[in-house]
N, C-alpha and C positions, 0 to 999 in steps of 0.2 A: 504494500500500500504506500502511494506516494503522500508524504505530507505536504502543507502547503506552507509556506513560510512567508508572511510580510516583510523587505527590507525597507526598513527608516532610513533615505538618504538625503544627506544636506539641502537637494533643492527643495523636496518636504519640508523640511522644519525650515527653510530661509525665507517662504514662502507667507507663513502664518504674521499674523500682530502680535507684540510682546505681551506676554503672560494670557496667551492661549492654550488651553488644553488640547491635548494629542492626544486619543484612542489609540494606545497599543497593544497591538495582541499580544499573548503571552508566550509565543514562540516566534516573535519577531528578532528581525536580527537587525540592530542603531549602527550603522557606521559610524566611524570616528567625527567624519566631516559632521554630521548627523549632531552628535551628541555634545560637538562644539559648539554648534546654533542652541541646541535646548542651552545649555548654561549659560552663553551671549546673550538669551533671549529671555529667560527666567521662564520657558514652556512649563506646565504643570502634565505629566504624563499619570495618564488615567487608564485599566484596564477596560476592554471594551465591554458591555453585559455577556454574560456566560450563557442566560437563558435563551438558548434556540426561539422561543416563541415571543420573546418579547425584543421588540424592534424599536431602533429609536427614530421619534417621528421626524420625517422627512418634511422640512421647509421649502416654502414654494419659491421663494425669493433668495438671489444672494445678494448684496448688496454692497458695495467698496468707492472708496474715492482717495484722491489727494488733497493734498490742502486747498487749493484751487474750486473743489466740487466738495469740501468739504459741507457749507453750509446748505448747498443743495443737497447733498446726501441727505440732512437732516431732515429737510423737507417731503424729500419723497419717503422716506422711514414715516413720516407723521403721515401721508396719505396712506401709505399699506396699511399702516395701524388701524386708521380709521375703516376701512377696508376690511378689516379682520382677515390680510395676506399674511403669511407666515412670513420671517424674513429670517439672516443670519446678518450681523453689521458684522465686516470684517476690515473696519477702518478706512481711514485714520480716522482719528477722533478728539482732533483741534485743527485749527491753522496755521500749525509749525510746519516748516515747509518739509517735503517728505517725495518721495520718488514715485514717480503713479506704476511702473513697472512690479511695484511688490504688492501692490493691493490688486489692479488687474490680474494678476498671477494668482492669486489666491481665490479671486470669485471666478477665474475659469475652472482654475482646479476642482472646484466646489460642483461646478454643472460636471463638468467631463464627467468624475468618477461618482456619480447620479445625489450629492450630498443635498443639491437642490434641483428643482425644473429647471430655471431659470436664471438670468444675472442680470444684473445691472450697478454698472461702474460709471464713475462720474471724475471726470477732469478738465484742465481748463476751456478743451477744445472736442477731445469725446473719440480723438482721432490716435493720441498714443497708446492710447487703453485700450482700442479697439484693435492696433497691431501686436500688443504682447497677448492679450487675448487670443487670437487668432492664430499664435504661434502652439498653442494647446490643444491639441490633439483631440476632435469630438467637437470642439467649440465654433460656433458661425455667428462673429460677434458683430454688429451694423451700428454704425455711428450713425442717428437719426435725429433731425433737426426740427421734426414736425409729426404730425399724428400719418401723414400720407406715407413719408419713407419708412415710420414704425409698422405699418400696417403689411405693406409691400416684404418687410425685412420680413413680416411672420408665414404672410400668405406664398411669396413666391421663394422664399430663400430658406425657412423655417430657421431662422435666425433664432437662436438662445441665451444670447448673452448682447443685452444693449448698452450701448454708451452712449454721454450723453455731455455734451459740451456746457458747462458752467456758465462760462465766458459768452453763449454767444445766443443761449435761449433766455425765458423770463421762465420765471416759476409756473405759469400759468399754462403757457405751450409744454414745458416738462410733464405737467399734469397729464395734459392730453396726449404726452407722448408715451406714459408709461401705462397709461388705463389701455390706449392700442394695443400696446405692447403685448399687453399681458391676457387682454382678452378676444387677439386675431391668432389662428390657425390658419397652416397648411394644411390645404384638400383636394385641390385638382391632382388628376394623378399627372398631367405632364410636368407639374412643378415639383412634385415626390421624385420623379425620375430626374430631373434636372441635379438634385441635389443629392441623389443618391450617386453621380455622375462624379461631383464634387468628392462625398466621401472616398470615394473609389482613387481620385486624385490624392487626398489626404493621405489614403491605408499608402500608398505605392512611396510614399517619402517619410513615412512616420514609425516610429519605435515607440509608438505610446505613450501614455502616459504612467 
């Protein structure tokens, strides 16, 4: 019988916001690189539930910005809220200035390996988040300026992970950009196949996640 073994490695933990908890199994194996970010980062590592039947609930929303979309972050966190959308905030969480590459990183990670449906990152322009996203393997992230091109992102591209420029919408279009967002589907089957076409591209240059 073959075991399966988790490995914890550095871009994992370099990925996360400081003093986040890590679910690790119990026959995982931390690299060094790995276990240098947990102590850099004061991660708190937690066993994951032991009980087969009990599963941890799955968020609908991931949610990340830099300091730049920082206070829109907050804003659209107060719409999900009111919303009753599940969400995960994976930073940042002021406006000290901070790298959008580590938080885009982390809310693609979170869609790829199914932590949530969906993402949405926020930075000054909605365009750098959208290319480290995209570099995540599973991920089809659309920078969208309006309710048309979030709608477009869902129905022709089935985009899952949105960005959203700070800098260059009002809170108001935001709104109407994430309520599209979140409640347009792909359904025609020539846009399934269109982007099944894509993944196919993806698999042929990708090692996963």
């Amino acid at each position: 019988m073959t075991v399966s073994r988790r490995f914890i490695t550095g871009q994992d933990v370099q990925a996360l916001p400081e003093g986040a908890i890590l679910d690790v199994p119990k026959d995982a194996i931390i690299t060094d690189v790995a276990r240098e970010w947990i102590e850099k980062k004061r991660i708190r590592l937690v066993a994951p539930e032991t009980n087969p039947s009990v599963q941890p609930e799955k968020a609908r929303v991931a949610i990340g910005s830099d300091h730049a979309g920082f206070e829109m972050k907050e804003a659209v966190k107060t719409l999900l809220a009111e919303e009753g959308i599940s969400f995960i905030d994976f930073g940042t969480y002021s406006t000290e200035s901070v790298d959008y590459p580590d938080f885009a990183h982390a809310v693609a990670v979170a869609v790829a390996v199914g932590r949530t449906e969906l993402g949405i990152v926020i930075d000054g322009a909605g365009i750098g988040s959208a290319i480290v996203a995209n570099k995540v393997p599973g991920v089809r992230a659309a920078p969208c300026q309006d309710a048309t091109t979030a709608r477009n992102s869902r129905e022709h591209n089935d985009a899952n992970v949105l960005t959203l420029g700070a800098r260059l919408i009002t809170k108001e279009t935001m709104a109407a950009v994430v309520h599209t967002f979140l409640d347009s589907r792909i359904s025609e089957p020539r846009h399934r196949d269109r982007v099944r076409k894509v993944t196919k591209i993806e698999r042929k240059y990708s090692r996963g996640v």
